[in-house]
Each structure stands twice: as C-alpha cells, then as structure tokens.
DSSP file (Angstrom, degrees, kcal/mol; ACC not computed):
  #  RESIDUE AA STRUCTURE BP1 BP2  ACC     N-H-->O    O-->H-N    N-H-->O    O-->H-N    TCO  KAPPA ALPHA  PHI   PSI    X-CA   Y-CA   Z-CA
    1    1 A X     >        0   0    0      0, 0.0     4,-2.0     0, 0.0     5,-0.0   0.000 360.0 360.0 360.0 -24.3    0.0    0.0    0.0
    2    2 A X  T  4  +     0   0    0      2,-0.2     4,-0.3     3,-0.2     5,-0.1   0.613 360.0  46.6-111.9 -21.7    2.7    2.3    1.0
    3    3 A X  T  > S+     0   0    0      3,-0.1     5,-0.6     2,-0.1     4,-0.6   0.892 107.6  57.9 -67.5 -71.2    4.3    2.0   -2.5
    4    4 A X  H  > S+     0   0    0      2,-0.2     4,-2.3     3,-0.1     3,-0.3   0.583 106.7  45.3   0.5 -82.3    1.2    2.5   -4.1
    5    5 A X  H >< S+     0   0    0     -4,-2.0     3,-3.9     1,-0.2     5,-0.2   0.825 112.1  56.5 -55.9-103.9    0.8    5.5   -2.5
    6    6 A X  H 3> S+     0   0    0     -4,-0.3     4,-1.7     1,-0.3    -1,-0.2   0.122 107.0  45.0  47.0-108.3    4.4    6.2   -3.4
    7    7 A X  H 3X S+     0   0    0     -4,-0.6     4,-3.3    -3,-0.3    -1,-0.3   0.756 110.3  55.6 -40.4 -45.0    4.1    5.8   -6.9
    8    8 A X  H <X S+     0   0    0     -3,-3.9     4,-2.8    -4,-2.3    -1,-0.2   0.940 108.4  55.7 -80.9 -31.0    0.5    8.0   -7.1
    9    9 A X  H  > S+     0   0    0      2,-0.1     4,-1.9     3,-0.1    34,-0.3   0.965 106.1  41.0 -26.9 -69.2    2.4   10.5   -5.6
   10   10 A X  H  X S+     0   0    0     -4,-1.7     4,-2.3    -5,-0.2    -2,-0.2   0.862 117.0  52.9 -50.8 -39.8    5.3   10.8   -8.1
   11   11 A X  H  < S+     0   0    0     -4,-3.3     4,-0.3     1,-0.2    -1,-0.2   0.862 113.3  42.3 -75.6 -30.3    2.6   10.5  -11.2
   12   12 A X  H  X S+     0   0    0     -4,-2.8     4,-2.4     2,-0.2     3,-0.2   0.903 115.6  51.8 -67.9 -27.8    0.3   13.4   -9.8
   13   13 A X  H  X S+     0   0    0     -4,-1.9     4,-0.9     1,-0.3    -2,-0.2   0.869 118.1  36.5 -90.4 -22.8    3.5   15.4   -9.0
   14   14 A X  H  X S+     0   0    0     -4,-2.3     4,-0.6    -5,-0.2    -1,-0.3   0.532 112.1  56.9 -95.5   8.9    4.6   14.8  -12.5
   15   15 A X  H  > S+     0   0    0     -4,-0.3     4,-2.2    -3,-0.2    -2,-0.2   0.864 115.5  45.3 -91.4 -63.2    1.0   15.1  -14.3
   16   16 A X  H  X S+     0   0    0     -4,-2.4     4,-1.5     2,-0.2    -2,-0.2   0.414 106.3  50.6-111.3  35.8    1.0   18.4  -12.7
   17   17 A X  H  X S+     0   0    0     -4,-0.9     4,-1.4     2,-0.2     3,-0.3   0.930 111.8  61.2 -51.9 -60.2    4.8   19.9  -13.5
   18   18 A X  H  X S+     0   0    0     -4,-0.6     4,-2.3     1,-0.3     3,-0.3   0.657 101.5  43.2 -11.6 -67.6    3.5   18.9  -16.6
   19   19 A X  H  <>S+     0   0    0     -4,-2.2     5,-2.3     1,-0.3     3,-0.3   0.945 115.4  48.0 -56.6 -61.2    0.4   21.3  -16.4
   20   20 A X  H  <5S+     0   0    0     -4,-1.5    -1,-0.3    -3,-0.3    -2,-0.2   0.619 104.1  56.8 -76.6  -2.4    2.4   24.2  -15.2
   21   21 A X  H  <5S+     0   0    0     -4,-1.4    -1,-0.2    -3,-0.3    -2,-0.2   0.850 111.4  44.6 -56.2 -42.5    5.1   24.0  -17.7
   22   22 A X  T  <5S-     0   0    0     -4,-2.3    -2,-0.2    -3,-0.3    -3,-0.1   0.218 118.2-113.1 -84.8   8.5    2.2   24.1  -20.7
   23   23 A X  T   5 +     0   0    0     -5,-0.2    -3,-0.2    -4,-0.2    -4,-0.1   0.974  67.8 155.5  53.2  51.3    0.7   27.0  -18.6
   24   24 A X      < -     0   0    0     -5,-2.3     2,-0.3    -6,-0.1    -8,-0.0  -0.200  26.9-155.4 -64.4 173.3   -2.7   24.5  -17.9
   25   25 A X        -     0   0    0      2,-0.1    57,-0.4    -2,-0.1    58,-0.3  -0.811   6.7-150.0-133.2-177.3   -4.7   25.0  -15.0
   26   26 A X        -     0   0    0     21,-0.7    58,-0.2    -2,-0.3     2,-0.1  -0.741  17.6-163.5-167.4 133.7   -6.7   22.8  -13.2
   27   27 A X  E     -a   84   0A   0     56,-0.7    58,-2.4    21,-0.2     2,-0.4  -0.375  25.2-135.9-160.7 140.0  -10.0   22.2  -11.0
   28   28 A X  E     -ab  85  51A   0     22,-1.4    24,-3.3    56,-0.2     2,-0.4  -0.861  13.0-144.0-114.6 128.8  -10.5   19.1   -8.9
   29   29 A X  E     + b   0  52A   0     56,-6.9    58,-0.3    -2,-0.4    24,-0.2  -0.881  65.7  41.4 -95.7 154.6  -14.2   17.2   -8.9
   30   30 A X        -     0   0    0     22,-2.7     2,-2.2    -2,-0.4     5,-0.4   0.972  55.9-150.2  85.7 101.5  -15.3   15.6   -5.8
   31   31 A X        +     0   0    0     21,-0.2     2,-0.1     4,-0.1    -1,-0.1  -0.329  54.5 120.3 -94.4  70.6  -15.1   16.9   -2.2
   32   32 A X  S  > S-     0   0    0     -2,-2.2     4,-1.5    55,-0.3     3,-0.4  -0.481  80.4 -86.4 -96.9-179.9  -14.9   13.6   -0.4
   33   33 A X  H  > S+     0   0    0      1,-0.2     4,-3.0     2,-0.2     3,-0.5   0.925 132.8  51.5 -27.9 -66.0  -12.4   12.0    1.9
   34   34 A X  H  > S+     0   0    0      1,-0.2     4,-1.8     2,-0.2    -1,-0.2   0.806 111.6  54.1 -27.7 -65.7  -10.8   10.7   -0.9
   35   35 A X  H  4 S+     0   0    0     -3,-0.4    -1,-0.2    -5,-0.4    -2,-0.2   0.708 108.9  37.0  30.2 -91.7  -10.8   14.1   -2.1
   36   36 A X  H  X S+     0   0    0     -4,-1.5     4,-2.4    -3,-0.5     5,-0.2   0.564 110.1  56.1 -91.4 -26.1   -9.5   15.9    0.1
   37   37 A X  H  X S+     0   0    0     -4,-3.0     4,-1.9    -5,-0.3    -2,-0.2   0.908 115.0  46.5 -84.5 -22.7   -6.3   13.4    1.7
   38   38 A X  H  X S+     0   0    0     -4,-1.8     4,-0.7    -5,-0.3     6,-0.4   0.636 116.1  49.5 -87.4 -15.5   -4.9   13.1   -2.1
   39   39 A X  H  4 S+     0   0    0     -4,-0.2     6,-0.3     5,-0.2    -2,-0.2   0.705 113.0  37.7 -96.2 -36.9   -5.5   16.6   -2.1
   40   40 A X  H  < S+     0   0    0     -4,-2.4    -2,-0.2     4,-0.1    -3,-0.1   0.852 123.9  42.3 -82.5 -40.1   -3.7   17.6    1.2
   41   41 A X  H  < S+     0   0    0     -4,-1.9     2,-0.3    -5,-0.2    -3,-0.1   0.565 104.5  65.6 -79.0 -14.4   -0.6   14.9    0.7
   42   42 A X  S >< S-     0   0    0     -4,-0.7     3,-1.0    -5,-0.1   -33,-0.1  -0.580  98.6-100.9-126.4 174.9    0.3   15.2   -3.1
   43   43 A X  T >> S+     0   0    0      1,-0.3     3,-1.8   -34,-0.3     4,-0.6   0.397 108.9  90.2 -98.3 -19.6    1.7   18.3   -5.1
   44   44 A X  H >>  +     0   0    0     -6,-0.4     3,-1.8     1,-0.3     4,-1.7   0.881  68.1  77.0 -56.4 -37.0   -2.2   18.8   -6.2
   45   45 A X  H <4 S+     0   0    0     -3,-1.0    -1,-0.3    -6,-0.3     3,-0.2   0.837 104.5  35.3 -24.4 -55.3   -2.4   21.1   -3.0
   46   46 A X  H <4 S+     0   0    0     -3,-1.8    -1,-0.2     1,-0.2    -2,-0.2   0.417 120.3  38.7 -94.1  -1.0   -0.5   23.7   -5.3
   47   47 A X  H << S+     0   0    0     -3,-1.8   -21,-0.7    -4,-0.6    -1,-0.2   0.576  88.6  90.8-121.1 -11.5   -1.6   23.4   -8.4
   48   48 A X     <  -     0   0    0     -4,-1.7   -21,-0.2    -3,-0.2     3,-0.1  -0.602  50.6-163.7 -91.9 154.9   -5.7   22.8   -8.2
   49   49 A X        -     0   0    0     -2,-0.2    20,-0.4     1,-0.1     2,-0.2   0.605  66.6  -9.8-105.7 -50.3   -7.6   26.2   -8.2
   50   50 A X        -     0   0    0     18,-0.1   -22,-1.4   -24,-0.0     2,-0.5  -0.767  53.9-121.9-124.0-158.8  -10.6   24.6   -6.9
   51   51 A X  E     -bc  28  70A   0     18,-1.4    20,-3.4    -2,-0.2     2,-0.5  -0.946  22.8-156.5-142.2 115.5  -12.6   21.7   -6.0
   52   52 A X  E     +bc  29  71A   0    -24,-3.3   -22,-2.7    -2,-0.5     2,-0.4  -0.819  21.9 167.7 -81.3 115.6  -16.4   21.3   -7.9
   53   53 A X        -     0   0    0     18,-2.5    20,-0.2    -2,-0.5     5,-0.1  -0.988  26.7-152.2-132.1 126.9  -18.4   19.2   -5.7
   54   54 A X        +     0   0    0     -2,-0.4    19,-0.2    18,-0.2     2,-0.1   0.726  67.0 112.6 -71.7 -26.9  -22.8   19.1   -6.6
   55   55 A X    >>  -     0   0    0      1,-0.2     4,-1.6     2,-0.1     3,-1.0  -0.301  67.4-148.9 -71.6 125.3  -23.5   18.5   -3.2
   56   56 A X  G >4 S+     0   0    0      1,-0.3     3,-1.2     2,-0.2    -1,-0.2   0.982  94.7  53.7 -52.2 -57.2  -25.5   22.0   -1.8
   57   57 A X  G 34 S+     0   0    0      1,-0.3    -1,-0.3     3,-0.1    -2,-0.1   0.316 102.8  47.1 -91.1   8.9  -24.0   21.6    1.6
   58   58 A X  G X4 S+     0   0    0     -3,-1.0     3,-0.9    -2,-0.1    -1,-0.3   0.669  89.9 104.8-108.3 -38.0  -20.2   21.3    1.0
   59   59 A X  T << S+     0   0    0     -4,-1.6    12,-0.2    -3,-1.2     3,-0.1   0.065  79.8  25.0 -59.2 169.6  -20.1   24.5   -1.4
   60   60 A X  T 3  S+     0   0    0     10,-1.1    -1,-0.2     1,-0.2     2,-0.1   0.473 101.8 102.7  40.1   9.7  -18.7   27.8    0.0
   61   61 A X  S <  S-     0   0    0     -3,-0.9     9,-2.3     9,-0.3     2,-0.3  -0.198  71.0-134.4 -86.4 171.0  -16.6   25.7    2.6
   62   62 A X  B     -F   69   0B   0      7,-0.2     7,-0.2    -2,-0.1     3,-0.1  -0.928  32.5 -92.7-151.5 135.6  -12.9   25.4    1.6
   63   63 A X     >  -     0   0    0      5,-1.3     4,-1.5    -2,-0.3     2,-0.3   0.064  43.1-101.6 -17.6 115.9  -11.3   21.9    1.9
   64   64 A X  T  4 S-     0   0    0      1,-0.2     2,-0.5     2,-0.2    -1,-0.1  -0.464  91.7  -3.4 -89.7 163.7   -9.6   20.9    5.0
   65   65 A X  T  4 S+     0   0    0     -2,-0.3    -1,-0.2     1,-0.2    -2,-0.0  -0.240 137.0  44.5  91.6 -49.7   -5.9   21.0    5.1
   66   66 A X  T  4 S-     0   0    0     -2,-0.5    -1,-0.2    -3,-0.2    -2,-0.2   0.715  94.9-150.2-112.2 -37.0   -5.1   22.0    1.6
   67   67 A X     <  +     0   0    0     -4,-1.5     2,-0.2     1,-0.2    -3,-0.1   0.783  33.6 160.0  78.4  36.4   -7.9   24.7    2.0
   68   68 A X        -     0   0    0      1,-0.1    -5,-1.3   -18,-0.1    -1,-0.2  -0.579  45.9-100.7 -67.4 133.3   -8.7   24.8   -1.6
   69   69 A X  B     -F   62   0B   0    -20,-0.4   -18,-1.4    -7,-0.2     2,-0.7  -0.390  22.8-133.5 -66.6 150.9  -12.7   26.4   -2.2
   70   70 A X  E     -c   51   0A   0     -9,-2.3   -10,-1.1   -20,-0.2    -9,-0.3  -0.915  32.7-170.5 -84.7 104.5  -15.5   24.1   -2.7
   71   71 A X  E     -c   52   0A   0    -20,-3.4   -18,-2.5    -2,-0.7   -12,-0.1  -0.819  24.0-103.6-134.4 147.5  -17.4   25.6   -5.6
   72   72 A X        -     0   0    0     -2,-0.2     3,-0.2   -20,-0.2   -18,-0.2   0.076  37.7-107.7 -49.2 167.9  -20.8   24.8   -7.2
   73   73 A X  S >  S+     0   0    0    -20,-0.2     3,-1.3     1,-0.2    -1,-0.1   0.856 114.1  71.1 -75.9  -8.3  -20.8   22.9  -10.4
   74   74 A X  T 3> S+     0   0    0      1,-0.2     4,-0.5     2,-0.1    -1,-0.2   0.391  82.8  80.4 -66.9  -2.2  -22.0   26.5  -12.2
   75   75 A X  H 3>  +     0   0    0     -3,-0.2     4,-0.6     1,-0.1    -1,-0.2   0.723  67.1  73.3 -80.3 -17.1  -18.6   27.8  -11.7
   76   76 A X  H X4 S+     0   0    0     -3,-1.3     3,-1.6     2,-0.2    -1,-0.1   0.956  89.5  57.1 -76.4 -40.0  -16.7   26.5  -14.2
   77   77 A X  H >4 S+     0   0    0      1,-0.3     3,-0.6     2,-0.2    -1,-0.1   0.899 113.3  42.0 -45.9 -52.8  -18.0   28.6  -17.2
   78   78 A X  H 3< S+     0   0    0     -4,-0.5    -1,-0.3     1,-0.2    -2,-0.2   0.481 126.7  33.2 -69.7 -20.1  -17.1   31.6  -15.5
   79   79 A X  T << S-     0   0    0     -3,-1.6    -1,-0.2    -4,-0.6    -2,-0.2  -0.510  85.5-170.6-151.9  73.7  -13.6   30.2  -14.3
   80   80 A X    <   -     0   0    0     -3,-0.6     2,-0.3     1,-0.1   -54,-0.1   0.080   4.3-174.4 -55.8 163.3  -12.8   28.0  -17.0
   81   81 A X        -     0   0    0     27,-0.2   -55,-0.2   -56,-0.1     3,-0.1  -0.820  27.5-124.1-136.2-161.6   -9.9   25.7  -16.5
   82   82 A X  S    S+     0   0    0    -57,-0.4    30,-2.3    -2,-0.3     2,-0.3   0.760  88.7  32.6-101.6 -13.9   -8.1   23.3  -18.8
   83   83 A X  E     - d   0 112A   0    -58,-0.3   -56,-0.7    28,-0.2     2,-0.7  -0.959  58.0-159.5-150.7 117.5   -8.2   20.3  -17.0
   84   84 A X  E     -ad  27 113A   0     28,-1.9    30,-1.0    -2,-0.3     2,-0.5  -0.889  17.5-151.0 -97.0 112.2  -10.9   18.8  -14.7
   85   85 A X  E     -ad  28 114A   0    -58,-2.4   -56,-6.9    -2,-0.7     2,-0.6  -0.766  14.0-134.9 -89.6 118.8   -9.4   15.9  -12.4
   86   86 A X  E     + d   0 115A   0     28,-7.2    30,-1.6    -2,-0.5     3,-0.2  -0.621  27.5 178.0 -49.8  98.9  -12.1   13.2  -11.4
   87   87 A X        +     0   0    0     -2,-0.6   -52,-0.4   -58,-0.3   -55,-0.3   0.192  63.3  80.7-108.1  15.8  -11.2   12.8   -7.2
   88   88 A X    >   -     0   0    0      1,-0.2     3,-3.7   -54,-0.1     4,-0.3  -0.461  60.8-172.9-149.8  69.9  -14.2   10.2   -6.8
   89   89 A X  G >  S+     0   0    0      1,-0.3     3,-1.7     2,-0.2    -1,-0.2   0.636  83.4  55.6 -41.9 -63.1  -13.0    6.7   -8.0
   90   90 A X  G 3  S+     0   0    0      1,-0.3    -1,-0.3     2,-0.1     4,-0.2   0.575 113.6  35.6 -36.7 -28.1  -16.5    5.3   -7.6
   91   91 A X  G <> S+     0   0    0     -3,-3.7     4,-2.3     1,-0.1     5,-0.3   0.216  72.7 128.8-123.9  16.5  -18.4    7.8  -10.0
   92   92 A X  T <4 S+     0   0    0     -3,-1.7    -1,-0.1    -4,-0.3     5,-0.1   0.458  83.3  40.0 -53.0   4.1  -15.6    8.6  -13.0
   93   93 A X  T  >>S+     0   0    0      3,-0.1     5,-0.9    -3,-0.1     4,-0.5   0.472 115.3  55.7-101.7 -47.6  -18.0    7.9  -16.0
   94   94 A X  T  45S+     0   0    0      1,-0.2     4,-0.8     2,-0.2    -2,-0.2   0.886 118.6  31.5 -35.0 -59.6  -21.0    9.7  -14.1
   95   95 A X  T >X5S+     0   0    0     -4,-2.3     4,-2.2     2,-0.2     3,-1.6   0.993 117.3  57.3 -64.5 -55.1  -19.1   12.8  -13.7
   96   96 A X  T >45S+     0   0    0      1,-0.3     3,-2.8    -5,-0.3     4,-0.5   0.613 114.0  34.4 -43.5 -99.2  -17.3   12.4  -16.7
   97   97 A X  T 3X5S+     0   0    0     -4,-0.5     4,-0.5     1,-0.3     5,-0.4   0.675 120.7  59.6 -56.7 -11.3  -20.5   12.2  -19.2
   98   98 A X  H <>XS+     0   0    0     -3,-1.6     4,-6.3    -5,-0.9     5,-0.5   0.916 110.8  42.8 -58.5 -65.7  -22.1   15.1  -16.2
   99   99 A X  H <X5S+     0   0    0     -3,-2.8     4,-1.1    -4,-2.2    -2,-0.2   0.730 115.1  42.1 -60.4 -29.9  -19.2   17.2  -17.1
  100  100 A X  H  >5S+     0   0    0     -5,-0.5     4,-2.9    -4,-0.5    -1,-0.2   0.933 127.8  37.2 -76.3 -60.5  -19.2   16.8  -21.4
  101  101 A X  H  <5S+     0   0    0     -4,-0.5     4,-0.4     1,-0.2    -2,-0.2   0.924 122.1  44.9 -57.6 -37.7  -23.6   17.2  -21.2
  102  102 A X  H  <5S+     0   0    0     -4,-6.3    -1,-0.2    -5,-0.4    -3,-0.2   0.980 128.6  32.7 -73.5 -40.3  -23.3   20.2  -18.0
  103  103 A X  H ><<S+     0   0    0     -4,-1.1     3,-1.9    -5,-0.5     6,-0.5   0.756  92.4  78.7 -94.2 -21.0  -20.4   21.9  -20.2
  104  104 A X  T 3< S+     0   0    0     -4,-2.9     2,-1.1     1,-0.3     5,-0.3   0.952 102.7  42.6 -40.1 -69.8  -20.7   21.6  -24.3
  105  105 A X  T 3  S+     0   0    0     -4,-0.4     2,-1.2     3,-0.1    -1,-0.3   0.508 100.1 108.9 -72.9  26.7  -23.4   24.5  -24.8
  106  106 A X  S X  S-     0   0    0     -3,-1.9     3,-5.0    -2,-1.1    -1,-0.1  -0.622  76.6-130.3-107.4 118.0  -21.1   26.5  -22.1
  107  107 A X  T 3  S+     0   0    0     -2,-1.2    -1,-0.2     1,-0.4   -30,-0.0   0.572 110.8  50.6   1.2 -55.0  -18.9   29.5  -23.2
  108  108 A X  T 3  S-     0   0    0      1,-0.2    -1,-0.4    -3,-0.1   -27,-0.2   0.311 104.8-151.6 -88.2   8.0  -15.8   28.1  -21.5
  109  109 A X    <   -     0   0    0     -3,-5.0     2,-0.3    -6,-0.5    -1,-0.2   0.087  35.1 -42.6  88.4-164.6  -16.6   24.8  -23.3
  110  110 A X        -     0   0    0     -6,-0.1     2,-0.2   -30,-0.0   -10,-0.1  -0.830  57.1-145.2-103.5 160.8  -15.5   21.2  -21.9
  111  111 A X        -     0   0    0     -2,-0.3   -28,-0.2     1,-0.2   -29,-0.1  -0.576  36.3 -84.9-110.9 164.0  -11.8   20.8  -20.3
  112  112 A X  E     -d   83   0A   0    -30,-2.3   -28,-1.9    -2,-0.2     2,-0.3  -0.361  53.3-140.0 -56.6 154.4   -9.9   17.7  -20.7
  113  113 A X  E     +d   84   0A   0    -30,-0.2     2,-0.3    -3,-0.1   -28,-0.2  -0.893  27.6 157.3-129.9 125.0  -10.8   15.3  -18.2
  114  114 A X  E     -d   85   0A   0    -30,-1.0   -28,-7.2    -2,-0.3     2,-0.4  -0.763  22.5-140.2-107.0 173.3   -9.1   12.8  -16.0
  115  115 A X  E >   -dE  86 118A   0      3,-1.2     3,-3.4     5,-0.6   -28,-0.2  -0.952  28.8-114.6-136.5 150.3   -9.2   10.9  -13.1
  116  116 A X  T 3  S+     0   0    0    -30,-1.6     3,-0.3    -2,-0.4   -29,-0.1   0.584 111.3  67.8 -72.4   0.7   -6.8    9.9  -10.5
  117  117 A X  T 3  S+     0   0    0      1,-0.3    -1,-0.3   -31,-0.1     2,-0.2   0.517 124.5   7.6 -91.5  14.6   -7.0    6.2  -11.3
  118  118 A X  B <   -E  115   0A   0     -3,-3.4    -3,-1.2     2,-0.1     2,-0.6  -0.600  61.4-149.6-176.6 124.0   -5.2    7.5  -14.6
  119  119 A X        +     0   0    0     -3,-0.3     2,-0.3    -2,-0.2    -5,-0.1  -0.150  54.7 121.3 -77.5  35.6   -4.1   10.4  -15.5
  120  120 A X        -     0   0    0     -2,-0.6    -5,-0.6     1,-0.2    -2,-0.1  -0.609  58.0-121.4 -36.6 120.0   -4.6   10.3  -19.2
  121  121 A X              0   0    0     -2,-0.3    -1,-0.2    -7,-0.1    -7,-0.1  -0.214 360.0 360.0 -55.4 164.7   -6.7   12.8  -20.7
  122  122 A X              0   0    0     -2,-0.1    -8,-0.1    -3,-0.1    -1,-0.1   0.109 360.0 360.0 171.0 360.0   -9.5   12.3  -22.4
C-alpha cells in the first residue's frame, strides 16, 4: 500500500509539473475523503484552483488541510480551466459524461478530463 501510494504521488507530481510547464490550469471534482487526503498529501495542493463538488451543503466551505474552495458545479463557465481531475473513484463515467452534457453549450466549453486512477486525458 505504501508503495502504491508512493508511486501516485510521483505520477500526480509529475501530471501536474506537466500542467504548469504548458501554462494548464486545473480544478478538482469531488469533495470527499478521498478528495481531500490526495489533495492535502500530493503536489495537487498547489496546483488545483478549486474543487467542484454538486453536493448544496459542502459549497462555500474550503477543503480541509489544503484549503482549496468548494465551488458549485456553475462555476466552471465563468472560471474555465483546462483540465478537470475526477477525485471520486466510484463515480468517474457519471461525472465524466455530467461534465461533457453540464459543459458543451457552455462558453468556457468542456476541459480535458481525468481521473486519478489514470491520469490520461481524455
């Protein structure tokens, strides 16, 4: 387990040099446990802008540890990013196909997406 973790370290901290070398940004979905410890322990602390969570009761909170804001999903149009990270192993197609249908007609368009069980765009 302790590799694991290990290893998903090194690949978030090099998915997101990655991102700030190409001048990317990028916005985290799902403010669960999950969430929030990959979010406080890995290099995403510095590079996520926010966290998109649907849940009413989590939004206008900020994330503990890493203190990132909790923002509705209506926030992205208005503070587009390039790359939306999936933080909620259990629901990656839900959000995904949420995020292409919530975001196509939307001004700031859809952002790449991934998820932390691979960091492959898409």
């Amino acid at each position: 387990l302790e590799r694991n973790y290990h290893e998903m370290r090194a690949r978030i901290r090099d998915y997101t040099d990655r991102l700030r070398e190409e001048g990317r940004s990028i916005a985290m979905w799902g403010a669960s446990h999950q969430g929030f410890t990959i979010a406080a322990t890995t290099a995403l602390r510095d590079h996520v802008r926010y966290i998109i969570d649907s849940a009413d009761f989590k939004q206008g909170r900020f994330s503990p540890a890493s203190h990132l804001p909790i923002v509705a999903p209506d926030w992205y149009p208005a503070h587009p990013v390039d790359v939306i990270l999936i933080a909620a192993p259990g629901y990656i197609r839900e959000i995904e196909a949420s995020i292409r249908e919530r975001y196509a007609g939307s001004s700031a368009g859809v952002p790449k997406i991934c998820d932390l069980l691979d960091l492959t765009e898409r």
